[in-house]
C-alpha positions in Angstrom: 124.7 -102.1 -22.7 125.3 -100.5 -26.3 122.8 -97.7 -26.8 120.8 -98.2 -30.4 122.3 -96.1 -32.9 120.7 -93.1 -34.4 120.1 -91.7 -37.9 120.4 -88.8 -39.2 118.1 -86.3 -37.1 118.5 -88.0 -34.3 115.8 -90.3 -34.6 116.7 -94.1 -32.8 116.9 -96.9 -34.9 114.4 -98.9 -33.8 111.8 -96.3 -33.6 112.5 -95.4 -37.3 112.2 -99.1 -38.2 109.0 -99.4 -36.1 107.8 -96.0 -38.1 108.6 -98.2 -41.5 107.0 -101.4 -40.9 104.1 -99.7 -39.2 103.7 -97.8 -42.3 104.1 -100.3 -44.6 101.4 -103.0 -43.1 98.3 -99.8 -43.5 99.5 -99.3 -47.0 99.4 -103.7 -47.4 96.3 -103.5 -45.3 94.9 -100.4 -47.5 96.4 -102.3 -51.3 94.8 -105.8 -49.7 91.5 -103.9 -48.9 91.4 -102.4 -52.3 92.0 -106.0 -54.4 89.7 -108.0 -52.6 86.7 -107.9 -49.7 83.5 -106.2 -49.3 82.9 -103.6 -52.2 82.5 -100.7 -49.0 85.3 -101.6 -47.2 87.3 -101.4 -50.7 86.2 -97.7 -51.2 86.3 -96.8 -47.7 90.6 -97.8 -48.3 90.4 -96.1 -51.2 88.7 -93.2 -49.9 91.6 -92.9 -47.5 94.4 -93.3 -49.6 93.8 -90.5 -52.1 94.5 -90.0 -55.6 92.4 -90.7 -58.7 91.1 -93.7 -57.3 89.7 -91.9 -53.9 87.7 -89.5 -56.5 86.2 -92.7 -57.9 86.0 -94.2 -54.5 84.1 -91.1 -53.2 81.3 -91.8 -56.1 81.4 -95.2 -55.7 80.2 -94.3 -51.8 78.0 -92.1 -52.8 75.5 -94.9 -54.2 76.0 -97.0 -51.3 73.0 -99.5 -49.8 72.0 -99.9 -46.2 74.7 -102.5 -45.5 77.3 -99.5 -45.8 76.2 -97.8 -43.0 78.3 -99.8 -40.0 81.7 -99.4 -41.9 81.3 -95.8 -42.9 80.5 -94.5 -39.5 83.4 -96.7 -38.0 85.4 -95.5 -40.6 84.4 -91.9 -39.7 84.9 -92.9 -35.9 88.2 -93.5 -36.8 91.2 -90.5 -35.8 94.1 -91.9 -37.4 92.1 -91.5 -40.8 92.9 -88.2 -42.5 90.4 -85.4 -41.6 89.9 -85.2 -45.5 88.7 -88.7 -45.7 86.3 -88.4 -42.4 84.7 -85.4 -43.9 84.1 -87.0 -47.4 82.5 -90.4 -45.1 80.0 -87.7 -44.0 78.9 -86.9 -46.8 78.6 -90.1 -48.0 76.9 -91.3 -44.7 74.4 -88.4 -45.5 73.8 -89.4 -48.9 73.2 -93.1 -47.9 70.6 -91.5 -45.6 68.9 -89.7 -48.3 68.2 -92.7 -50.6 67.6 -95.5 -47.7 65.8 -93.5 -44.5 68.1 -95.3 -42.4 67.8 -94.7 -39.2 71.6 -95.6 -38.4 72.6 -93.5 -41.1 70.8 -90.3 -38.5 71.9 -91.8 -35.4 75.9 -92.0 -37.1 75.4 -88.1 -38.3 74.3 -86.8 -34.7 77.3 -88.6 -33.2 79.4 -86.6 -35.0 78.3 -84.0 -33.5 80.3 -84.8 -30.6 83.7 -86.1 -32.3 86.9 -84.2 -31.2 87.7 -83.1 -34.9 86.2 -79.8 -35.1 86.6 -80.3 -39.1 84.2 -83.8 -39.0 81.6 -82.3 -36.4 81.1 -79.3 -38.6 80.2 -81.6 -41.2 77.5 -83.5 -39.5 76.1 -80.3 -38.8 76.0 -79.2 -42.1 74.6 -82.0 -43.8 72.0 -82.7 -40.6 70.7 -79.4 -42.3 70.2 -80.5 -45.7 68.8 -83.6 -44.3 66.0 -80.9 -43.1 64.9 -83.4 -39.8 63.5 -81.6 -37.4 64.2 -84.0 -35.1 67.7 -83.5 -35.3 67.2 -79.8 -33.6 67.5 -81.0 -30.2 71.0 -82.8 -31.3 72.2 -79.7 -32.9 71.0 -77.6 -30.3 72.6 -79.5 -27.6 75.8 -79.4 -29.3 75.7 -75.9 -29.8 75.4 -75.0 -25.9 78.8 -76.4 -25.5 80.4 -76.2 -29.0 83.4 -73.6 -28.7 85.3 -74.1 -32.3 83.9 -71.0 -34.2 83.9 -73.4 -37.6 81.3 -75.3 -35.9 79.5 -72.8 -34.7 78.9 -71.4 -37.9 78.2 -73.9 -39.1 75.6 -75.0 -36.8 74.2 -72.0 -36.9 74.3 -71.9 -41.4 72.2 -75.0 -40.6 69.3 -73.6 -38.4 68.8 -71.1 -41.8 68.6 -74.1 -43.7 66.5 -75.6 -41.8 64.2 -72.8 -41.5 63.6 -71.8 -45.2 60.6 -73.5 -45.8 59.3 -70.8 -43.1 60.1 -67.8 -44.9 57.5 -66.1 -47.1 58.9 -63.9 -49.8 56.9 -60.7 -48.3 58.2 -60.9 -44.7 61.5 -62.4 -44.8 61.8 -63.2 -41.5 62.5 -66.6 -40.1 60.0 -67.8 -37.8 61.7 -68.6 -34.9 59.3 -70.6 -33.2 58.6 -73.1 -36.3 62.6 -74.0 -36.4 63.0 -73.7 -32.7 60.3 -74.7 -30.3 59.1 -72.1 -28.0 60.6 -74.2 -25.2 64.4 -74.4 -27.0 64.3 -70.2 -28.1 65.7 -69.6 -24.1 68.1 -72.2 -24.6 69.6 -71.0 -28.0 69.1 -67.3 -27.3 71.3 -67.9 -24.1 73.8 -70.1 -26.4 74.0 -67.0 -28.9 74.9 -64.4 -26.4 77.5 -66.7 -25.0 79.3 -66.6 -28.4 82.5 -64.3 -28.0 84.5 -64.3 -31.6 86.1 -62.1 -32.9 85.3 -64.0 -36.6 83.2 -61.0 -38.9 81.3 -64.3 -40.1 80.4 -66.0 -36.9 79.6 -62.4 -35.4 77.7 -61.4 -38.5 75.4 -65.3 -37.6 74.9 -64.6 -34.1 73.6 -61.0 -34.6 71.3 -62.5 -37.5 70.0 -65.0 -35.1 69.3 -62.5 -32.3 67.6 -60.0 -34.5 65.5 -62.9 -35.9 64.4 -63.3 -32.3 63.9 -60.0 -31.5 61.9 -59.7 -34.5 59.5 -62.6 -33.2 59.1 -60.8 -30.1 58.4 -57.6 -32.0 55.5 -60.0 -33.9 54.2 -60.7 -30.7 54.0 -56.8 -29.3 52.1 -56.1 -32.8 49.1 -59.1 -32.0 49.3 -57.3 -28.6 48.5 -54.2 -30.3 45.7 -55.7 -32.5 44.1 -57.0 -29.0 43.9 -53.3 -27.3 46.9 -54.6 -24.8 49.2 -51.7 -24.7 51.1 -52.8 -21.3 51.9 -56.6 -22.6 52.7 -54.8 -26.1 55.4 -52.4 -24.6 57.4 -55.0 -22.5 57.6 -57.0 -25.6 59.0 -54.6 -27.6 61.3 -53.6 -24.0 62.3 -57.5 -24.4 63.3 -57.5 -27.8 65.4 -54.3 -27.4 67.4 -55.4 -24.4 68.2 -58.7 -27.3 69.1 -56.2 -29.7 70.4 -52.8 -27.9 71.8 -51.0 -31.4 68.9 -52.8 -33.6 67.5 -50.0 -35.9 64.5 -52.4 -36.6 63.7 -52.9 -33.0 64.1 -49.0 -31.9 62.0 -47.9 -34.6 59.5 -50.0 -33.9 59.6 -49.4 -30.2 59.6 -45.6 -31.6 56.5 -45.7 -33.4 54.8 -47.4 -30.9 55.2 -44.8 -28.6 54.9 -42.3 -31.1 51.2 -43.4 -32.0 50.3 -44.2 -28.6 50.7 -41.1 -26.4 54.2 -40.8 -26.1 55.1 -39.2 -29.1 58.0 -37.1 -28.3 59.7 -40.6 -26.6 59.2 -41.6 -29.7 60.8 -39.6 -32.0 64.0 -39.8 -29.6 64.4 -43.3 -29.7 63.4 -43.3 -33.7 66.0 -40.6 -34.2 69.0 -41.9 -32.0 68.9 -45.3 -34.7 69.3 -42.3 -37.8 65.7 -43.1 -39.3 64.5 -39.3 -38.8 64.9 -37.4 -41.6 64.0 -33.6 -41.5 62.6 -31.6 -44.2 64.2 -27.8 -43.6 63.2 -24.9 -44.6 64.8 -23.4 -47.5 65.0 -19.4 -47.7 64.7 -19.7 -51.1 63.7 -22.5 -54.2 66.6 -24.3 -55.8 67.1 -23.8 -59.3 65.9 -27.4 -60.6 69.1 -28.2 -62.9 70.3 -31.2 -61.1 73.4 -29.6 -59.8 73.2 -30.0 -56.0 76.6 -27.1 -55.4 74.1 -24.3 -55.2 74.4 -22.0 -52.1 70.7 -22.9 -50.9 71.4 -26.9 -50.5 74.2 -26.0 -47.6 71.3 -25.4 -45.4 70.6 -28.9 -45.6 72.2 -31.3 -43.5 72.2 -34.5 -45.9 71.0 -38.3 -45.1 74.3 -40.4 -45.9 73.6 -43.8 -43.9 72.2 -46.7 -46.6 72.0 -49.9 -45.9 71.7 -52.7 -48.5 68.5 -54.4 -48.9 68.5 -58.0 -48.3 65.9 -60.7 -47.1 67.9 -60.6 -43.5 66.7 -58.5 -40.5 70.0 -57.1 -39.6 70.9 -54.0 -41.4 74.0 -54.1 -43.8 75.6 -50.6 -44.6 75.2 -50.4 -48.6 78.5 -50.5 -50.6 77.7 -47.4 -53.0 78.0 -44.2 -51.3 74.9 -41.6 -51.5 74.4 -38.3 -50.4 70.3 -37.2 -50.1 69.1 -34.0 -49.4 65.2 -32.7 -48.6 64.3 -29.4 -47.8 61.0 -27.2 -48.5 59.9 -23.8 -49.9 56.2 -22.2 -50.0 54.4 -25.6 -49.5 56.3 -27.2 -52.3 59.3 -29.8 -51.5 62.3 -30.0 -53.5 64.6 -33.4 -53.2 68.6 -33.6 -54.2 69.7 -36.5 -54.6 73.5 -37.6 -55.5 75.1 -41.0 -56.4 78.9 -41.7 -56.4 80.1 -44.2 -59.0 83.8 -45.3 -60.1 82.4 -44.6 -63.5 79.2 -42.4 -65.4 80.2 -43.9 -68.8 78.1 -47.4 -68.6 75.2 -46.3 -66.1 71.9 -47.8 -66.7 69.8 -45.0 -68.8 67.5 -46.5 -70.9 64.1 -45.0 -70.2 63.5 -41.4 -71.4 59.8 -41.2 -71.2 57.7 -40.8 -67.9 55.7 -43.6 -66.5 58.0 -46.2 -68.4 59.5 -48.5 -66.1 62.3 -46.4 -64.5 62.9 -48.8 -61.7 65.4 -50.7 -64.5 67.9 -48.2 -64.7 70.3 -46.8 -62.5 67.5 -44.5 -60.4 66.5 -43.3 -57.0 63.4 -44.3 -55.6 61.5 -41.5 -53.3 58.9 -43.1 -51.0 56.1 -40.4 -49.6 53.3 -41.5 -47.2 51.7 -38.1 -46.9 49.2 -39.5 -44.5 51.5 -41.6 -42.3 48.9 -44.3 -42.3 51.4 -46.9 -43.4 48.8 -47.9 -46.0 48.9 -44.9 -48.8 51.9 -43.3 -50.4 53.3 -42.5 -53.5 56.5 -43.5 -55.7 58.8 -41.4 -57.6 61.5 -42.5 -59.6 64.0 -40.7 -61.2 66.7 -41.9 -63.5 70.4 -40.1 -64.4 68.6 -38.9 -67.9 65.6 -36.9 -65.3 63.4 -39.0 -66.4 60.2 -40.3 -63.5 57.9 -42.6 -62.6 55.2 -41.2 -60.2 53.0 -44.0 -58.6 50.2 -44.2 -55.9 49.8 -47.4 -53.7 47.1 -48.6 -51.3 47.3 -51.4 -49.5 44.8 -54.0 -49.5 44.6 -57.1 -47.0 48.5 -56.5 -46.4 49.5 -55.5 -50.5 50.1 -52.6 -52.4 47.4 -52.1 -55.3 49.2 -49.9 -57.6 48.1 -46.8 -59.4 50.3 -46.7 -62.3 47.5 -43.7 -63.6 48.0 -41.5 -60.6 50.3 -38.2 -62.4 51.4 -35.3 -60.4 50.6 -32.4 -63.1 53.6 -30.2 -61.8 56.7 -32.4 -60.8 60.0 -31.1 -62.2 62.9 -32.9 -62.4 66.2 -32.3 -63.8 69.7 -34.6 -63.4 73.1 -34.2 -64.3 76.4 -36.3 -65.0 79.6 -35.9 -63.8 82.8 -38.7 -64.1 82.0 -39.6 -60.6 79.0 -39.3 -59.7 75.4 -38.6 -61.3 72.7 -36.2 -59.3 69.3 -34.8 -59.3 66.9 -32.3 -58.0 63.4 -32.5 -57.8 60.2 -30.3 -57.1 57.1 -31.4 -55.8 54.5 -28.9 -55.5 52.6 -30.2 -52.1 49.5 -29.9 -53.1 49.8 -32.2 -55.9 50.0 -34.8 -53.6 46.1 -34.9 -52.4 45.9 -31.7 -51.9 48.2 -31.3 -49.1 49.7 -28.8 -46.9 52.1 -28.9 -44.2 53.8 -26.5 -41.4 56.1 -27.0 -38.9 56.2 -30.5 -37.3 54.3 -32.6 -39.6 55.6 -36.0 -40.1 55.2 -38.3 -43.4 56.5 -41.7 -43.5 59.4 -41.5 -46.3 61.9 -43.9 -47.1 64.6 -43.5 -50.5 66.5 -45.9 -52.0 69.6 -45.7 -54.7 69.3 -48.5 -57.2 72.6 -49.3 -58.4 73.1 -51.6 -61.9 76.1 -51.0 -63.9 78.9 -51.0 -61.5 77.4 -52.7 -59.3 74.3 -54.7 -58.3 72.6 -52.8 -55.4 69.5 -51.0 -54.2 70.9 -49.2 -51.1 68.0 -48.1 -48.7 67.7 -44.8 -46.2 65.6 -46.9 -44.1 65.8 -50.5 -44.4 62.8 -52.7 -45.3 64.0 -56.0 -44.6 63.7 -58.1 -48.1 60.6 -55.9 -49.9 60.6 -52.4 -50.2 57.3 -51.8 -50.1 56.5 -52.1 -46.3 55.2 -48.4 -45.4 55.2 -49.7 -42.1 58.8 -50.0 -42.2 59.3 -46.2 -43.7 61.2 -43.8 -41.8 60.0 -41.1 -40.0 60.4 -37.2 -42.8 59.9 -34.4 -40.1 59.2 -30.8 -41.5 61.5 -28.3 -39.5 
């Protein structure tokens, strides 16, 4: 028997023939689709085949009614289809959701969930979020636990966010956990997060968003435990949350404190300090000359803080971009603060405000946090921008927010700043007793927090101790300890 002949490539005869025609009758089907029959099915074709007319096509499905609904989710059902195509159905499949409420619409998005084409289920999931049904948690959820494409995954998990933002009040960031998750799922998703092994910065950068979210509820639950006179049941909440979140600065300081203002307070300051957020005033053997120049022999006694992180409405802590360098020492019951601020460029910084009291928060500045009390409900504010110019501000809180004191004036504070090509510094005196008539020694603690607000090269307020979203949470100040 004559073998059939081959062309060039090697490829048989009859299999490239087959290959031809088969080709051939989906574009007839697609072109006889397109001229005539249902409107859908005509943009569904279209759709498929591409071009100019697919953009219309895509509109066209867009606006589709109720009737659309059993050819778009067969079309997405559908793997010889290009991926491009079943992802644009999705959409449209969501859309026809939005305008109708059909409940075949949902039911064909939550099947996606489980097509093979990583690309089509990580579209469902997305859209399922926008869609903002609650009841679609359990699907998502369940597809999680056994989703192993990290596209999906981060997806899924971009969705949970968006289905949680009605939950987030401006104040305190944080998701609440247990209004997008029910108490009964957290143990299922929490297990599904630490299962997650990537080695994608984005996925990783999700999952660790997710588990400090959850820690952070736990953390919510320790402080009503607190507000109750329940010590024990406080302590293993916060001993939960940290075996979530090992390396979480927000969960060890918390932890910290706790034990810090409950008997323990050494404990405290260890596990406070082994996260950074324990900065230590030293004593100088002599005052700084206040000229903004921070290479005078007396600062080299000061180990500076150099870890920032950015602040953001997320509870895990970003480094900051901007690089700082803070120093804080003391001297005959007055403290002096050096601050310096690398930049590309000193030409274009932010330097508007020359006089005190006038808004210095606008221009490139550092912010300098003091609660002298360590109440977390009273501290003060001082600002100073690369001219040496300051705000100086009292706050109280009241039911939860800070009633500001704009009249407050330290009669005494010094400051002086100074420009380089590279970086801008300052140095700054504040006699103690200026600030309520004050004094400390050796092992005092203040809460303290400072912040370098970036504008002209870039937009950043980079934070010593992070604050999650608002900065002013004295309860989320770091720990200044007078050596």
């Amino acid at each position: 028997m004559q073998a059939t002949p081959a062309i060039p490539g090697g490829t048989r005869l009859h299999d490239y023939l087959y290959t031809l025609s088969r080709t051939a009758a989906i574009a007839l089907a697609l072109g006889t689709a397109i001229s005539c029959g249902d409107p859908v099915d005509r943009d569904i074709a279209a759709l498929i085949q591409g071009g100019e007319a697919g953009e219309e096509a895509k509109i066209s499905l867009n606006m589709a009614k109720d009737y659309g609904v059993a050819p778009i989710i067969a079309a997405i059902r559908n793997r010889e289809h290009p991926v491009r195509a079943r992802v644009d159905l999705v959409e449209a499949l969501y859309r026809l959701h939005l305008r109708e409420k059909s409940p075949g619409a949902f039911d064909g998005l939550v099947e996606g969930l489980g097509d093979p084409t990583p690309e089509v289920r990580a579209a469902c999931a997305r859209v399922l979020g926008n869609v903002g049904d609650h009841e679609a948690i359990d699907y998502l959820l369940a597809a999680f636990e056994k989703e192993t494409d990290a596209r999906v995954q981060l997806e899924t998990l971009r969705t949970f966010v968006m289905m949680s933002i009605e939950t987030i009040n401006s104040n305190h960031p944080t998701i609440d956990v247990g209004r997008v998750i029910s108490a009964e799922q957290v143990p299922r998703f929490t297990r599904a997060l630490q299962a997650v092994e990537t080695e994608d910065d984005s996925l990783q950068a999700a999952k660790q968003e997710w588990l400090e979210n959850i820690a952070e509820a736990m953390a919510m639950q320790a402080r009503k435990s607190l507000l109750t006179g329940n010590l024990d049941a406080a302590e293993q909440q916060l001993l939960d949350a940290l075996a979530l979140v090992p390396e979480s600065p927000n969960i060890n300081f918390q932890l910290g404190k706790f034990y810090h203002e409950n008997g323990q307070p050494q404990k405290g300051l260890d596990l406070i300090d082994r996260v950074g957020l324990i900065a230590y005033a030293t004593q100088l053997d002599k005052a700084p000359i206040i000229d903004g120049d921070l290479d005078e022999a007396v600062w080299s006694e000061v180990e500076p803080l150099t870890r920032f992180y950015q602040l953001l409405q997320r509870m895990n802590a970003y480094p900051a971009q901007g690089k700082s360098e803070a120093y804080i020492g003391y001297h005959q019951q007055t403290l002096y603060i050096g601050v310096k601020g690398y930049e590309p460029r000193t030409d274009n910084l932010s330097a508007e405000r020359t006089r005190r009291d006038d808004g210095i928060w606008r221009d490139d500045c550092v912010e300098i946090y003091l609660d002298t009390n360590h109440d977390s409900r009273t501290y003060y504010q001082l600002d100073v921008n690369s001219l040496g110019a300051f705000d100086d501000i009292h706050y109280e809180l009241v039911d939860g927010f800070p009633e500001v004191d704009f009249d407050w004036n330290a009669t005494n504070i010094t400051t002086a700043a100074l420009v380089a090509e590279t970086f801008w510094s300052f140095e700054l005196k504040v006699p103690i007793a200026e600030l309520r008539n004050r004094r400390v020694k050796p092992g005092d603690t203040w809460g303290f927090n400072i912040a370098q607000v970036r504008i002209a090269n870039i937009s950043e307020s980079a934070q010593w101790a992070p604050t999650y979203g608002w900065s002013q949470q004295p309860d989320r100040f770091g720990f200044l300890v007078f050596k």
